[in-house]
N, C-alpha and C positions, 0 to 999 in steps of 0.2 A: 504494500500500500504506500501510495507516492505521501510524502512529510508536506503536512500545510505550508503557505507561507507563513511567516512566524511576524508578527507583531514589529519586531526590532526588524526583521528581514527586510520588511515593506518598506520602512523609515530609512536602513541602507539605502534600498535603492533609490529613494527619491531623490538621493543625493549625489547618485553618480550618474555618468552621462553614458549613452548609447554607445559611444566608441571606443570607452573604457570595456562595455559588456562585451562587444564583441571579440574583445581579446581574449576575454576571462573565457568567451566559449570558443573562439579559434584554439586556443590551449590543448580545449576537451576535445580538437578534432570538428566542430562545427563550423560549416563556413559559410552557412546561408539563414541567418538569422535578423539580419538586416531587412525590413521590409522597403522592397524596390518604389522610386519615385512617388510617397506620402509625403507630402510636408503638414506645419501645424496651420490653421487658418491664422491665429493670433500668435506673436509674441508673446504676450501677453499670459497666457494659460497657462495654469500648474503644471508643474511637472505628473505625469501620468503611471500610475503603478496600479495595478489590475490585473485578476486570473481572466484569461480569456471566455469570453461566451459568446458563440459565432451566428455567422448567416449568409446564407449562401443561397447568391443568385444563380439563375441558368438561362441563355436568351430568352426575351418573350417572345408570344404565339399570338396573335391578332383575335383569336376564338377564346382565350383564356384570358389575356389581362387585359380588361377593357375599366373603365371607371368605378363603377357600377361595384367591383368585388372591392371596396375600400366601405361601403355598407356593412359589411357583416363583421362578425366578431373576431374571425378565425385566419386572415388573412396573416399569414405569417411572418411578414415586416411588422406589422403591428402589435401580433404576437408576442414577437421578440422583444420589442422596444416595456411591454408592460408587465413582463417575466423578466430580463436581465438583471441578476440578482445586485443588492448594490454592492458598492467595490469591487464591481466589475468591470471591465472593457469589451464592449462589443464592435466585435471586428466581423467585416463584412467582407465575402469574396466579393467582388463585380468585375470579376476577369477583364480587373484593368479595364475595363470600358468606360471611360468615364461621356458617354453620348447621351446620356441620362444620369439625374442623381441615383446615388443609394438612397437618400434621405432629405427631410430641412428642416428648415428651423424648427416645428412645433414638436415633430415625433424628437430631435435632438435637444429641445428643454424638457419634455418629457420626459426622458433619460438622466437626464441631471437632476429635475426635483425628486428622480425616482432614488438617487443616491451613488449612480452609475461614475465609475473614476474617470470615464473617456468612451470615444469613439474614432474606432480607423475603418474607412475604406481605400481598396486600391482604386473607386471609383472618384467620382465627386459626387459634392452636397449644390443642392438648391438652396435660397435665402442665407448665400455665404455669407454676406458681410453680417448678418445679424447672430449668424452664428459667431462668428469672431468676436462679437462683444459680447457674447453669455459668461465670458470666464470660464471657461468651459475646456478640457481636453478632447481636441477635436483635430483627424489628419486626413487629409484626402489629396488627390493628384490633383484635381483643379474645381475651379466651380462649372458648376452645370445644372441649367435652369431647367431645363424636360425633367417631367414628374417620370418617378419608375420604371413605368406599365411602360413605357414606350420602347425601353430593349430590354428590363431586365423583369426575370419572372422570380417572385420571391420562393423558395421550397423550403431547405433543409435549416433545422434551427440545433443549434449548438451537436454538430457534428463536424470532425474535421474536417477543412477548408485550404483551399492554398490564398493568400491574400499577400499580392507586391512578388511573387513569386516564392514565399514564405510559405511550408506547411503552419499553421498551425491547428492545435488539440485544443480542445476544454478542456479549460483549468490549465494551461500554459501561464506565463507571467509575461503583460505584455508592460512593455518599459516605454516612455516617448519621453523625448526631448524635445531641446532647442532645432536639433538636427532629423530628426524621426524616430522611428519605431524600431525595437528590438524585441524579439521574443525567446523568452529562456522555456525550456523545456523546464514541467514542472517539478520533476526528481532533481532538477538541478539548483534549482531555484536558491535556495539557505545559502549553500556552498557558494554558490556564484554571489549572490549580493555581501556576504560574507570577505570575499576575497578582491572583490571590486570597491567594496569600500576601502579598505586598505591601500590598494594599488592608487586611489582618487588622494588618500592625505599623502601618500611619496611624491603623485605626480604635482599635486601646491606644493611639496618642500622644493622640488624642483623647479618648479616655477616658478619660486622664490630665488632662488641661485643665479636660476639660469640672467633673470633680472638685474640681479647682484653685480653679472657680469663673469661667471665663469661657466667654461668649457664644459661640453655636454662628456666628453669620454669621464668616464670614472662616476658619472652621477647618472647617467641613461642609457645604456644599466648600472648601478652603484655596484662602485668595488667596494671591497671588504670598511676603507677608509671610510668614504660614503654610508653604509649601514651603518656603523655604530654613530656617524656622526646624527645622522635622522629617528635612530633609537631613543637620542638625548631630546630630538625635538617633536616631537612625535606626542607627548603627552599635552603640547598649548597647542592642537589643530584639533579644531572645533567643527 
């Protein structure tokens, strides 16, 4: 049985950046965790920490998605949106089609009052700009104003997905940044926010050097000198 994120776990990662993670999983031999061409709408928006809970488009059919099935109860974009449990991120396949939204503005404040950490498609949102100012964690390839039904046909709800050319599972950890989206597989999750935090106060004590004015050999990667010297400082990074 895969280990919750842990409370501390969460708080790690909100603190370390997308490019720090994907080291921590290039390491463990993963090279595709990065989700392809999502950015955030806002600057502005928290940092994004969330097990994944998905959705998954498949082209639409002229016979099947027409207006009219946004009446009932059961339609499964809508589904999703009022089931995604909170402190989650719902991540949407839309094979990259961004010719239609996955979503807008109402169903994506929806999800926020619902308590939802975020939202990614590798599609785009309708009502971009008002999404950018919700405060809201929200990443998509571009904006786009066509409602759904016009290429994408909503099905599969929290079932693996590929999104940005990324597998992801339920219950994965999806991470967003200033820069995009990373997903950690969930048995890896502890360990990885774990070791990524640590590697984030090395890479400030560096930062801090490198500022200072000295030479990256010996400090990236630290020679023996190096470690003990960031051992001594290591306890005032906050």
């Amino acid at each position: 049985m895969t280990e919750a994120l842990t409370p501390e776990s969460r708080e790690k990662l909100k603190r370390v950046s997308t490019a720090t993670l994907t080291t921590a999983l290039f390491k463990r031999g993963l090279r595709n965790q990065f989700i392809q061409d999502v950015r955030p709408l806002s600057a502005n928006a928290p940092r994004m920490v969330g097990e994944a809970f998905t959705l998954r488009y498949i082209p639409a059919r002229e016979d099947l998605d027409h207006l009219s099935v946004f009446e009932g109860t059961q339609h499964p974009q809508r589904v999703a949106v009022e089931t995604c449990p909170p402190g989650h991120v719902m991540v949407i396949d839309s094979r990259k089609d961004a010719r239609a939204a996955s979503a807008g503005c109402i169903l994506v404040t929806r999800l926020m009052q619902r308590g939802a950490a975020g939202i990614v498609t590798d599609g785009g949102f309708r009502d971009s700009p008002d999404i950018a100012a919700l405060g809201f964690a929200a990443y998509h390839s571009r904006p786009s104003a066509p409602t759904n039904l016009i290429h994408h046909h909503a099905l599969d709800i929290n079932a693996p997905i590929g999104c940005g050319d990324v597998p992801v599972y339920p219950g994965d950890i999806v991470v967003g940044d200033g820069e995009g989206v990373c997903v950690i597989p969930a048995h890896l999750a502890n360990e990885v926010a774990t070791e990524a935090y640590e590697q984030t106060a090395y890479e400030d004590f560096v930062e801090m050097k490198v500022r200072e004015g000295r030479g990256i050999f010996g400090l990236y990667p630290a020679n023996a000198e190096t470690k003990a010297e960031f051992a001594r400082w290591r306890p005032d990074w906050k």
